[in-house]
N, C-alpha and C positions, 0 to 999 in steps of 0.2 A: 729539399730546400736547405738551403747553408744560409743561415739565421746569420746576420754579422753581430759581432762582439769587438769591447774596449781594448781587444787583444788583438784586434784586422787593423791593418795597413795594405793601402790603395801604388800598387809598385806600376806607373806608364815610364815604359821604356823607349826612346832615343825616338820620340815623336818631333823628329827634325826638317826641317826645306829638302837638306839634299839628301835625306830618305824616301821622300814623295818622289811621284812618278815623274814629274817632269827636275828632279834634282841629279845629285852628281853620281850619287851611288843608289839609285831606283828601285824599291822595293812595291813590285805591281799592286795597283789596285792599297796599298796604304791611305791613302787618303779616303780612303771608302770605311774605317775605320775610326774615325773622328768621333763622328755624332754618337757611336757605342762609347766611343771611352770618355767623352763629355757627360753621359749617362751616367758609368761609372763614380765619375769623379765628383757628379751631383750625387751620388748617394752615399757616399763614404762621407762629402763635406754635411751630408744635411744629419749625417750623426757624429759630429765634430770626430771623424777619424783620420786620421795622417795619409794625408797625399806625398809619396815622393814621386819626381820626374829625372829619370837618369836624362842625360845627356853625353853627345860625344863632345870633346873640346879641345881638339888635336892644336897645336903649335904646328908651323907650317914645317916644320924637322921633323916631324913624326914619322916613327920606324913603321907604321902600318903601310905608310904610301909607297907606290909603285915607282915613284922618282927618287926615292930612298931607298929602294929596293924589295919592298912591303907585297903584299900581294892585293892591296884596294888601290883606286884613285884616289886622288886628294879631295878630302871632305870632311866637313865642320869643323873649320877653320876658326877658333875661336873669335868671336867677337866680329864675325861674318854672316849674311845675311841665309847663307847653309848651314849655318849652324843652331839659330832661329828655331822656336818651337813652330808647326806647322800655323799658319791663318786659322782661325778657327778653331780651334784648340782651348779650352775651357778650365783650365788649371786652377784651382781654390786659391785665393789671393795668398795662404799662409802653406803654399806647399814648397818641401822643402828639394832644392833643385842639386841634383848629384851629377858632378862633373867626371867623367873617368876619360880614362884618355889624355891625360892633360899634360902629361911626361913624355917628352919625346922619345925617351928608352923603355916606354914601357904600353904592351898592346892589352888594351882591355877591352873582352866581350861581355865582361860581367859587372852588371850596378853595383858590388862588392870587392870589384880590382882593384884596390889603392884609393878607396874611398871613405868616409864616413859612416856609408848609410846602416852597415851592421852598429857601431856603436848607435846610431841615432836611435834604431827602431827597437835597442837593448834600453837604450834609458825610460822609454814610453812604454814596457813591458808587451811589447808585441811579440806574441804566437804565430799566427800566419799572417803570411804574406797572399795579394792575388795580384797576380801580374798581369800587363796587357803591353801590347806595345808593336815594335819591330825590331829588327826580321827575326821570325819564328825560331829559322835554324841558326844565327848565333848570336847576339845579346840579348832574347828573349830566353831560349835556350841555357845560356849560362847563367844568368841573371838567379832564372829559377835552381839550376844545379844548385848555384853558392848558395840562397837559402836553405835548399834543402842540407847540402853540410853542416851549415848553420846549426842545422834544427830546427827550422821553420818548419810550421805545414805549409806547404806550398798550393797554391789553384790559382791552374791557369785559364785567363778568361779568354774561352776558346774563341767568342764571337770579338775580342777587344785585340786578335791577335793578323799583322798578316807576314808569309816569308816570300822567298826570293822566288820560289817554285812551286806546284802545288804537289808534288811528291816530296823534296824535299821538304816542304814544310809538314806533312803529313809524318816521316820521317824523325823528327825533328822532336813531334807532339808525342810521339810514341818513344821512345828516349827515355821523354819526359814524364811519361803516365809508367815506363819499368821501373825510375829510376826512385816514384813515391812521387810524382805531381797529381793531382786530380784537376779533372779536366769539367770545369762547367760556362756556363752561357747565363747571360743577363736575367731568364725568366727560375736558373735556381738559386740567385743569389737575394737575398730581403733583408729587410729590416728587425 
């Protein structure tokens, strides 16, 4: 059992419309993933710990897109309805929401690309990080790398997590479990 401490932070990754299955860039069966990281995100709030929510938040010039020449489709368009945390989606009213992506020159798979959220999680003396989110194989994926550069302990919540494939995302977990992630599910993590 991993006991949580005043040194965890709650990391849900790019839970967006056009990450869901019927969205622009469709990561299978995501939406199946909600009611776990609603779980989550009720247990990290019911002991006042820090929720962040990465998000993507492209400008419609963004270098990641295929009509830019990028290798994705056009997706989460800021301040568009794909860009939208999913329906249902359970975010603690004081979590803090990290934008990557936002520079048109610049492609970020990581909640730590040109963002804030390393100083944020360095001012509230956060140790680990648990992540959950989409897709497995790359902002979930780098998300957890960057902390571990960081320093972070990293745990990723295997049941909070889904990717684009299920060997790729297998793949992906294993990366992540070489690279210093540990890997647990809702029934080892408590209070």
């Amino acid at each position: 059992m991993v006991k949580l401490t005043i040194k965890d932070a709650l990391i849900v990754v790019d839970m967006q419309n056009d990450f869901m299955p019927w969205g622009r860039l469709p990561v299978p069966g995501a939406d199946k993933i909600v009611e776990k990281i609603n779980y989550y995100c009720r247990l990290f709030s019911s002991k006042n710990l820090p929720v962040f929510a990465t998000r993507d938040w492209h400008p419609e010039n963004h270098v990641s897109f295929d009509v830019n020449g990028g290798r994705w489709p056009v997706h989460c368009i800021q301040w568009s309805k794909g860009a939208e945390f999913v329906e249902g989606l359970e975010l603690p009213p004081d979590t803090f929401i990290i934008n990557k992506g936002d520079r048109p020159e610049l492609e970020a798979y990581s909640g730590f690309q040109g963002t804030v959220l390393n100083e944020l999680l360095k001012e509230r003396g956060i140790r680990r990080v648990f992540v959950c989110g989409v897709a497995a194989e790359f902002c979930v994926k780098n998300t957890c790398l960057g902390a571990l550069n960081l320093g972070y302990t990293v745990f990723l919540l295997k049941d909070g997590v889904k990717g684009l494939g299920k060997e790729s995302e297998e793949r992906a977990v294993e990366e992540l479990l070489s690279s210093g992630a540990i890997s647990v599910e809702a029934s080892q993590v408590g209070l």
